[in-house]
Residue frames relative to the residue before (quaternion, step in Angstrom):
aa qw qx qy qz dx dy dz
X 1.0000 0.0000 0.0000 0.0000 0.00 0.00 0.00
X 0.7178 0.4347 -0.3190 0.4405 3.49 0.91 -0.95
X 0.4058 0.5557 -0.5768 0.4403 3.73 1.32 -0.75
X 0.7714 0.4626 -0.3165 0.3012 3.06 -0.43 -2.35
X 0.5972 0.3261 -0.5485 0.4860 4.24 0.46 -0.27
X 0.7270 0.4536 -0.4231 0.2946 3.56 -0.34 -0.82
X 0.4231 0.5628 -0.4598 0.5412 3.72 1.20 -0.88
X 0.6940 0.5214 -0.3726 0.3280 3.83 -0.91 -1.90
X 0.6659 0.6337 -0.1236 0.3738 3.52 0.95 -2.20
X 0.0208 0.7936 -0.4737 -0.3812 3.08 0.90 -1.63
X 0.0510 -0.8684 0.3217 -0.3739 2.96 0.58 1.31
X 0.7539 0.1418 -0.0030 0.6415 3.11 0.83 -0.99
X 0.1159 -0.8703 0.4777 0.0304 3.13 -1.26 1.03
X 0.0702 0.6173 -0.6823 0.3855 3.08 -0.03 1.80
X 0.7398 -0.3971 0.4920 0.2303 3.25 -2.20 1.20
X 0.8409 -0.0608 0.1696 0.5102 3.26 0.25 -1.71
X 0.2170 -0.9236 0.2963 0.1102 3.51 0.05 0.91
X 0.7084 0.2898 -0.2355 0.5990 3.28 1.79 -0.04
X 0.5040 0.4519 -0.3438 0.6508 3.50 1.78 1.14
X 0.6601 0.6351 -0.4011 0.0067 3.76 -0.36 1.04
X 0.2119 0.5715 -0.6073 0.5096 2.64 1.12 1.83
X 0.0330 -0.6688 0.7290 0.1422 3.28 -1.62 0.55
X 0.6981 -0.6092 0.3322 0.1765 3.39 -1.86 0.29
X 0.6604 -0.3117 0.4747 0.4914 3.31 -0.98 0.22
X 0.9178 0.1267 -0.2599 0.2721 3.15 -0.14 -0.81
X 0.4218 0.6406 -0.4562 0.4512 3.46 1.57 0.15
X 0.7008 0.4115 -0.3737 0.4472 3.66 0.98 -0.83
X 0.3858 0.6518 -0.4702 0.4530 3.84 1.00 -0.08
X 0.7769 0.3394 -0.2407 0.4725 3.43 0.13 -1.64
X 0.7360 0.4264 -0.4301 0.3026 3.39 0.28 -0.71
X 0.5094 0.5287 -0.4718 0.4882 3.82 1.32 -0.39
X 0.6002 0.5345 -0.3308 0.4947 3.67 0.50 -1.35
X 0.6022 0.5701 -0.2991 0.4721 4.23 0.47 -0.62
X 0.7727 0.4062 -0.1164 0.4736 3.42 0.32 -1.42
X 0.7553 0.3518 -0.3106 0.4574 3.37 0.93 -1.15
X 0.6349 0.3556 -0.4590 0.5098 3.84 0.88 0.47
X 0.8011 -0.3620 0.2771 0.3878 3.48 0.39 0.87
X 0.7910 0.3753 -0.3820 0.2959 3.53 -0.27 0.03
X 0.6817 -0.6242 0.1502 0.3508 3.04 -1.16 1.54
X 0.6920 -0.4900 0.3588 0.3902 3.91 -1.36 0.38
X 0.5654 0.7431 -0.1873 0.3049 2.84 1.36 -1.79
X 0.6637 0.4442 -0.2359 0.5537 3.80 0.97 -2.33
X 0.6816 0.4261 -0.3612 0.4726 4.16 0.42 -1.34
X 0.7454 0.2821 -0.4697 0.3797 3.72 0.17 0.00
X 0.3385 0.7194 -0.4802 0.3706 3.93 1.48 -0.49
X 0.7476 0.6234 -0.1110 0.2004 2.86 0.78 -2.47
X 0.7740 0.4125 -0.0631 0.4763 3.24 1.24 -1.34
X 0.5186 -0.6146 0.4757 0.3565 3.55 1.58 -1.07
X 0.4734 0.6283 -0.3974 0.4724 3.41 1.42 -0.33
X 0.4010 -0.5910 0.5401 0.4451 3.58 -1.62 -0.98
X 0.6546 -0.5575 0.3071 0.4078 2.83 -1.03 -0.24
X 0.5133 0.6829 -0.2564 0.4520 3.21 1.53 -0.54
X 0.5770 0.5460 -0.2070 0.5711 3.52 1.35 -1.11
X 0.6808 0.4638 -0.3793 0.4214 3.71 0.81 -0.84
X 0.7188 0.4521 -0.2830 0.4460 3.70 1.11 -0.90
X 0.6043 0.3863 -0.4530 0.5295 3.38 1.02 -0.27
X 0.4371 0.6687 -0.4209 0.4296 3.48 0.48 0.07
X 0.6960 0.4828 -0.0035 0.5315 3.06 0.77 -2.05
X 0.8127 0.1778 -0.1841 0.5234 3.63 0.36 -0.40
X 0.4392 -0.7601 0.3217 0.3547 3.49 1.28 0.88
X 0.2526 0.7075 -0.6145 0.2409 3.77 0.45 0.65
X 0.8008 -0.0935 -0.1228 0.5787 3.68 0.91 -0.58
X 0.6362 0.2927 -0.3942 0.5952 3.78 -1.11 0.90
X 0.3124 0.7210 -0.6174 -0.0373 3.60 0.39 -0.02
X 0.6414 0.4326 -0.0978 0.6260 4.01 1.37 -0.92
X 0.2936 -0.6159 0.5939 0.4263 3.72 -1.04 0.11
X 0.5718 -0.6181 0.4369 0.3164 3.18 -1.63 0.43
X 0.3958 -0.6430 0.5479 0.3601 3.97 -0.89 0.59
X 0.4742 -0.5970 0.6303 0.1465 3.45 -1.30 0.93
C-alpha cells in the first residue's frame, strides 16, 4: 500500500514499481549476458534492475540458487 502511494506520487524511484522480482530465468540470461562480455550496466538497463543488483547477482550474494516454485 505504501509502495503503490509513493509509485501514484512518484516518489519512489524504481523502473517498475509493482515488478521487482525477476525470474529464474531472467537471472539465467542475465549471468549468460555478462559472462559473454557485455557491460553490467546495458544487462541491468535491459531488464530494469540496477546495476548493483546485477553484481550481486553476479557474485551470488543474491539469487545465489534458483528459487523453488
Amino acid at each position: 500500500m505504501n509502495m503503490e502511494d509513493a509509485a501514484r506520487k512518484g516518489r519512489l524511484h524504481v523502473s517498475h514499481p509493482t515488478r521487482q522480482k525477476v525470474t529464474d530465468a531472467e537471472v539465467a540470461q542475465m549471468r549468460a549476458l555478462v559472462a559473454s562480455g557485455i557491460l553490467r550496466v546495458r544487462v541491468a538497463e535491459q531488464f530494469g534492475v540496477t546495476k548493483a543488483f546485477v553484481t550481486q547477482i553476479m557474485n551470488g550474494t543474491r539469487r545465489k540458487y534458483p528459487r523453488s516454485a
